[in-house]
C-alpha positions as CSV (number, residue, x, y, z in Angstrom):
1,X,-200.0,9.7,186.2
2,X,-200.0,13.5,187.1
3,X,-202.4,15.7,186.5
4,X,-201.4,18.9,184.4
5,X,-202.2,22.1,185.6
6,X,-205.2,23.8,183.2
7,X,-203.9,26.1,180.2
8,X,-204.0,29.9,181.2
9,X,-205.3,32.1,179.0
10,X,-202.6,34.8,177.4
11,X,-200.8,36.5,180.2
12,X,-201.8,40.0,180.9
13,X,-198.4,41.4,179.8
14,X,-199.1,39.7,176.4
15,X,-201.9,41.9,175.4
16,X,-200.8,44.6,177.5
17,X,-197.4,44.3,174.5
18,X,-199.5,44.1,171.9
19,X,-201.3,47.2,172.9
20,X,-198.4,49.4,173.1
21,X,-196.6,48.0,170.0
22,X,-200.0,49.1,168.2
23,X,-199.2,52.4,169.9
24,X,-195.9,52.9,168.7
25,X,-196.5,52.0,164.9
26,X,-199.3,54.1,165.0
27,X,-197.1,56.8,166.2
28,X,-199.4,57.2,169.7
29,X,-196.0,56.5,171.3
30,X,-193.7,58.4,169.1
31,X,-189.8,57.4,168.4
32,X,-188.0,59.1,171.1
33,X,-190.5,59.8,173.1
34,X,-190.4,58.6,177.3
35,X,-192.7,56.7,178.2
36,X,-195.4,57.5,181.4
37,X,-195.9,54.4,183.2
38,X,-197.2,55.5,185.7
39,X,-200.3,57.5,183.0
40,X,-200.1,54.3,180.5
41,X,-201.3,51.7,183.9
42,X,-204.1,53.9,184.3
43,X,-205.4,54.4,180.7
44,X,-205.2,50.7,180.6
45,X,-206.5,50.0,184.0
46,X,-204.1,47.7,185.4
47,X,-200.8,47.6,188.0
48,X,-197.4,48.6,186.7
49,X,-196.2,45.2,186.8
50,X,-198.1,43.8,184.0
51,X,-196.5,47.1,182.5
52,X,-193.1,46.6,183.1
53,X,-193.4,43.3,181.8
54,X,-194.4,44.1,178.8
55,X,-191.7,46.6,178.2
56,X,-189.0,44.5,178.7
57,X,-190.6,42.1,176.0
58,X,-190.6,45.5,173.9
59,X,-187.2,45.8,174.7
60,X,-186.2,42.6,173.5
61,X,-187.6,43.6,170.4
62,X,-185.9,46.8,169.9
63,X,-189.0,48.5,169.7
64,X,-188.4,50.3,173.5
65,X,-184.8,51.4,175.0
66,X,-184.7,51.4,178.4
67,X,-182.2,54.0,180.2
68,X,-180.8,53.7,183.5
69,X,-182.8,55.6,185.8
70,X,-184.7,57.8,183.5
71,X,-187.1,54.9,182.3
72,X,-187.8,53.5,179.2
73,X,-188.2,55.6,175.9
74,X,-189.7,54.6,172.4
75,X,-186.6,53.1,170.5
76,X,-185.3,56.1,167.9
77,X,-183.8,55.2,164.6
78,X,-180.2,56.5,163.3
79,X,-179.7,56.2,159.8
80,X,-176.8,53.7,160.3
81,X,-179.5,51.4,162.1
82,X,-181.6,52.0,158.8
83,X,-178.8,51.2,156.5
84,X,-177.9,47.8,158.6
85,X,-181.4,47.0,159.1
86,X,-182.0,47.4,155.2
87,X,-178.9,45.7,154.5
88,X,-179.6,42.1,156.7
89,X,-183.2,41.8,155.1
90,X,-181.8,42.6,151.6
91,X,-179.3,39.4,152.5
92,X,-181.8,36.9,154.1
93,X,-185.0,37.7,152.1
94,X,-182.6,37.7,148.7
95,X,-181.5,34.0,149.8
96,X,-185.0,33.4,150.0
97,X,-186.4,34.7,146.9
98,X,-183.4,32.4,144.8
99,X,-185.1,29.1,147.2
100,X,-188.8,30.4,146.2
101,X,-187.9,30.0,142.7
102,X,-185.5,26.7,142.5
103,X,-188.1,24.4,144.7
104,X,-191.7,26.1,145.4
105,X,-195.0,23.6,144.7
106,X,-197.4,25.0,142.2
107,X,-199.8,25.9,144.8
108,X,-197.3,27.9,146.8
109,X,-196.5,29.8,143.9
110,X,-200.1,30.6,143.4
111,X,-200.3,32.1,146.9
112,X,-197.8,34.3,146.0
113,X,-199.6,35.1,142.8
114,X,-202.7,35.6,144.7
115,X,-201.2,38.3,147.1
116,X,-199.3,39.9,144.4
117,X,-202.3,40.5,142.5
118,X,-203.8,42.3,146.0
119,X,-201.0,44.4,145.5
120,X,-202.1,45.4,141.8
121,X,-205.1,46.4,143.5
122,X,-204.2,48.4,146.5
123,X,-201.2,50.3,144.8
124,X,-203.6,53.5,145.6
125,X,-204.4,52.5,148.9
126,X,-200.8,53.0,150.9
127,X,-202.0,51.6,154.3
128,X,-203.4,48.3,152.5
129,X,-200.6,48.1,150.0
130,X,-198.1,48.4,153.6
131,X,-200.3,45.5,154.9
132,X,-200.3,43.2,151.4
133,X,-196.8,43.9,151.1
134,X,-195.7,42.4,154.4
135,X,-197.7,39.3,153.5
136,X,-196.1,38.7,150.5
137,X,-192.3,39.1,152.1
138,X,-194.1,36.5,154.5
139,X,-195.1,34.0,152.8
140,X,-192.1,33.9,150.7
141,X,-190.1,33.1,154.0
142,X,-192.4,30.6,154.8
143,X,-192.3,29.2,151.4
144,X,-188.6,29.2,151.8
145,X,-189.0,27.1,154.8
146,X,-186.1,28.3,157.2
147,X,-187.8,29.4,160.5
148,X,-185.0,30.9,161.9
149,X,-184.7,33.2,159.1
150,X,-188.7,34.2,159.3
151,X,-187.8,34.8,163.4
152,X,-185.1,37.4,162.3
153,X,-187.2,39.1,159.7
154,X,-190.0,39.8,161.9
155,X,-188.6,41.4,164.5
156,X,-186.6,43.4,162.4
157,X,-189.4,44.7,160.4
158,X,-191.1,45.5,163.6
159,X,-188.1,47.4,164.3
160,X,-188.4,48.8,160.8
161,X,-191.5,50.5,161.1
162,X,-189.6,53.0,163.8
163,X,-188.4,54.5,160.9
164,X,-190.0,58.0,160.8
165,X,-189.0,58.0,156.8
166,X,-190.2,54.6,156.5
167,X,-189.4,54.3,152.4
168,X,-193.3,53.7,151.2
169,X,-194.1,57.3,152.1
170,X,-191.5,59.0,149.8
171,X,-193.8,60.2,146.9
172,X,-193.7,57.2,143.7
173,X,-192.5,54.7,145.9
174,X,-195.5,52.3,145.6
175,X,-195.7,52.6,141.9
176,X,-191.6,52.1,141.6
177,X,-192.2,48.9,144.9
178,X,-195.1,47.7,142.5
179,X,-192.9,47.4,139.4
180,X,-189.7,45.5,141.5
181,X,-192.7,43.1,142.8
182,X,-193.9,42.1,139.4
183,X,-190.5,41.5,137.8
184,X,-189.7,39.5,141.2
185,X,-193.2,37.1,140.6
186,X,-192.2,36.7,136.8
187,X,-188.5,36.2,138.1
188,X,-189.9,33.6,140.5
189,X,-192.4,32.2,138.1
190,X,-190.1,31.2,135.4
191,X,-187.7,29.3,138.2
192,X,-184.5,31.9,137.6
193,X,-183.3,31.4,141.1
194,X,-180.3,33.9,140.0
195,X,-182.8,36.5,138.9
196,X,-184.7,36.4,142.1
197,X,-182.0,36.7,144.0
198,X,-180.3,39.6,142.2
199,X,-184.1,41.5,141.7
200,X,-185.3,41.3,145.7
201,X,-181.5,43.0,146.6
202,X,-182.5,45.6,144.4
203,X,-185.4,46.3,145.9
204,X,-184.4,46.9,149.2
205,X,-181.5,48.6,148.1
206,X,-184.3,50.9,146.4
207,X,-186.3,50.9,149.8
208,X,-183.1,52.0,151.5
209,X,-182.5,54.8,148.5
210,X,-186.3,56.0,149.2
211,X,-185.8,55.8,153.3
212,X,-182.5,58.3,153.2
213,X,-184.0,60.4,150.4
């Protein structure tokens, strides 16, 4: 019997992704903006390899675009990208929503409930609502059980957040995102898999509405 080699712990590019994807949602690393390797290795102490490695896992992302001989470059978002991007999730997380409501246990439905009702609460708060929000559109995948569709969905909400008009800042939106939430849960609640369906491709084609306005 062979012995297996011991688990490593995370590979330094891992964390050293991590980092900068915190860096670019933050806006540390704005959208269009070139980035310094060469300055980033030694804020973060380490070779450029690590570096490199990690950028090329941001690149399969779509989060970093990497030019030929000029480096790479935070990834900038056209409004076409924001109209497609808008338009798959409104298609996958729709299917979703209709599967939520046809064949979810009681308890799943009340973890839905239960993060809804966070969002009651933090409708004031916009980074917490942002954060509550993605949860919910989260768990519904997972509710919905198709992993490949929860794969899809999170990297293009990663890519998402690129968006310097990112539809939650427009003034109202959380209030108007609040209200297409609760009629969803109710929608979802009573088991009108139709409903569901029609009400989350309404709000992302609101999202979209609020992103280009």
């Amino acid at each position: 019997m062979h012995a297996h080699p011991p688990l490593t712990p995370r590979a330094l590019y891992q964390d050293v992704a991590e980092r900068l994807r915190q860096q670019i949602f933050s806006r540390e690393l704005e959208p269009g903006s070139w980035i310094d390797e060469q300055k980033l290795a030694q804020d973060f102490g380490i070779s450029r390899t690590p570096l490199r490695e990690a950028l090329k896992v941001l690149a399969v992302e779509g989060l970093v675009t990497m030019k030929m001989r000029r480096g790479a470059y935070v990834t900038e978002m056209s409004a076409e990208d924001v109209t497609q991007i808008y338009h798959l999730l409104g298609l996958m997380e729709s299917d979703a929503a209709g599967l939520v409501a046809g064949h979810a246990t009681a308890a799943q439905l009340a973890e839905l409930r239960a993060l809804h009702e966070r969002l009651e609460k933090n409708v004031r708060q916009r980074d917490a609502f942002f954060a509550t929000n993605e949860q919910f559109h989260m768990k519904l995948l997972e509710v919905a059980g198709n992993r490949w569709t929860q794969q899809i969905v999170t990297d293009l909400r990663k890519v998402m957040k690129l968006n310097r008009h990112h539809s939650l800042f427009k003034q109202g939106r959380l209030a108007d995102s609040l209200a297409e939430h609760r009629a969803l849960m109710a929608a979802i609640e009573q088991r009108d898999a139709a409903g569901a369906v029609k009400l989350m491709r309404m709000h992302f084609d609101s999202g979209l509405e609020a992103a280009q306005g």
